[in-house]
Structures are given as C-alpha cells and as structure tokens.
C-alpha positions as CSV (number, residue, x, y, z in Angstrom):
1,X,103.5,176.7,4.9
2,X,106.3,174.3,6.0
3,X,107.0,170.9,4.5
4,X,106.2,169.3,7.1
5,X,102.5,171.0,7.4
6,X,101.9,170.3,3.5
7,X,103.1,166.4,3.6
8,X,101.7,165.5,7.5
9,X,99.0,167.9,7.7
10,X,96.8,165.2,8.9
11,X,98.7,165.7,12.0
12,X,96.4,168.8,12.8
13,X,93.1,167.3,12.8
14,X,91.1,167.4,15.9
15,X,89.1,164.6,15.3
16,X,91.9,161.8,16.0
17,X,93.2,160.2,19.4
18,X,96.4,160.5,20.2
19,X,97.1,156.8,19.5
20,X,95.3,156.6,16.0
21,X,97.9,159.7,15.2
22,X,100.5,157.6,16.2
23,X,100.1,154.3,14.3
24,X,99.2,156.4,11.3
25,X,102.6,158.4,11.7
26,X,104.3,154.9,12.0
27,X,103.0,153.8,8.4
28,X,103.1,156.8,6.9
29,X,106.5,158.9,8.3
30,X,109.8,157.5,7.4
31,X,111.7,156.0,10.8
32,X,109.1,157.4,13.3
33,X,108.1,153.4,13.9
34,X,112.0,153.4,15.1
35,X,111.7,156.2,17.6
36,X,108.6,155.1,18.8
37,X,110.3,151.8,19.8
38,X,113.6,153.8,21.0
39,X,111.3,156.2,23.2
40,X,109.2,153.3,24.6
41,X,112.6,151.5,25.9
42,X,113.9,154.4,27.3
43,X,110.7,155.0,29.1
44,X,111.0,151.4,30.3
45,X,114.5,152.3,31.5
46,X,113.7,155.4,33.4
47,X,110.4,154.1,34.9
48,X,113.0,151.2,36.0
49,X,115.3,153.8,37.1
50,X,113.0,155.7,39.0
51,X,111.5,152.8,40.9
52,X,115.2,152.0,41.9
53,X,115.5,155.4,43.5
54,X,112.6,155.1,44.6
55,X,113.0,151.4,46.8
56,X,116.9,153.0,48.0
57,X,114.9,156.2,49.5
58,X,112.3,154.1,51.3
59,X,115.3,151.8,53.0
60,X,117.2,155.2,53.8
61,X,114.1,156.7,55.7
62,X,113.4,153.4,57.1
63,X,116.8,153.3,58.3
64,X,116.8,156.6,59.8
65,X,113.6,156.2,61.0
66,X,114.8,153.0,63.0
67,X,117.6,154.6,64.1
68,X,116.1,157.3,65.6
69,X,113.6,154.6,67.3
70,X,116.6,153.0,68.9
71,X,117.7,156.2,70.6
72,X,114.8,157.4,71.5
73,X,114.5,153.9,73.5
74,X,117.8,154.0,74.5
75,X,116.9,157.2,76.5
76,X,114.0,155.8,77.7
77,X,115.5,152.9,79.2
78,X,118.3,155.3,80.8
79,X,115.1,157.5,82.4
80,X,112.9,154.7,83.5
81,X,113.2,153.3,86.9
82,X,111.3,150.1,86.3
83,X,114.1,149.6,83.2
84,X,117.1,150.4,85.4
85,X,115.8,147.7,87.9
86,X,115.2,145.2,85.2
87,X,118.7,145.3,84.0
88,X,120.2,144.9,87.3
C-alpha cells in the first residue's frame, strides 16, 4: 500500500461529494489549500482567456460575414436595372 493510500485513505470513500473531499484535503494535506487557490486563478485566467478568443472570433466572422454582404450587394446593384437607373 502506498503512503499516500495509508495517510489519505479517506480519499477513497464513496460516500463523500467531491467538495466535502476537497475542504477536508485542505485541512488535512499539507499545501493542497495553496493549489487549490493557484488552480482556481488559473481557471479564472483561462476562462478569461477563452472568452477573449472567443469575442475576437465573433468580430472576425462578423467581419467576413459583412464583407461578403457588401459584395454580394455590390453585384446586385451592378445586375439590377432599376439600381443602374437610380444612380444615374
């Protein structure tokens, strides 16, 4: 059995939630209450990162998007009579 088994067995019971494990591992494991906190702010700074990329890839389809709008009228305009007429 490794040491880590015989001192956190507790860490194999079924019976706890996820969270319970965690705040128990916080009092009771040397430094994990400092990676929790290191984990939690890099999690903060990747969701943050993520939702950057995120916002720049909507603008660059919504550029695209426009600018394929504008040609598409710009042919329109070129094949349309009434258009031709109205510029005159």
């Amino acid at each position: 059995m490794s040491k880590n088994k015989e001192n956190y067995g507790w860490l194999n019971t079924k019976s706890n939630s996820a969270k319970t494990l965690i705040e128990r591992a916080k009092r009771e494991v040397p430094d994990f209450a400092d990676h929790v906190k290191k984990f939690e702010h890099q999690r903060k700074e990747l969701n943050e990162a993520i939702f950057d990329l995120k916002q720049e890839k909507c603008v660059k389809i919504q550029l695209s998007w426009q600018q394929i709008a504008e040609q598409k009228m710009g042919i329109l305009k070129d094949q349309c009579q009434h258009c031709k007429e109205l510029s005159l």
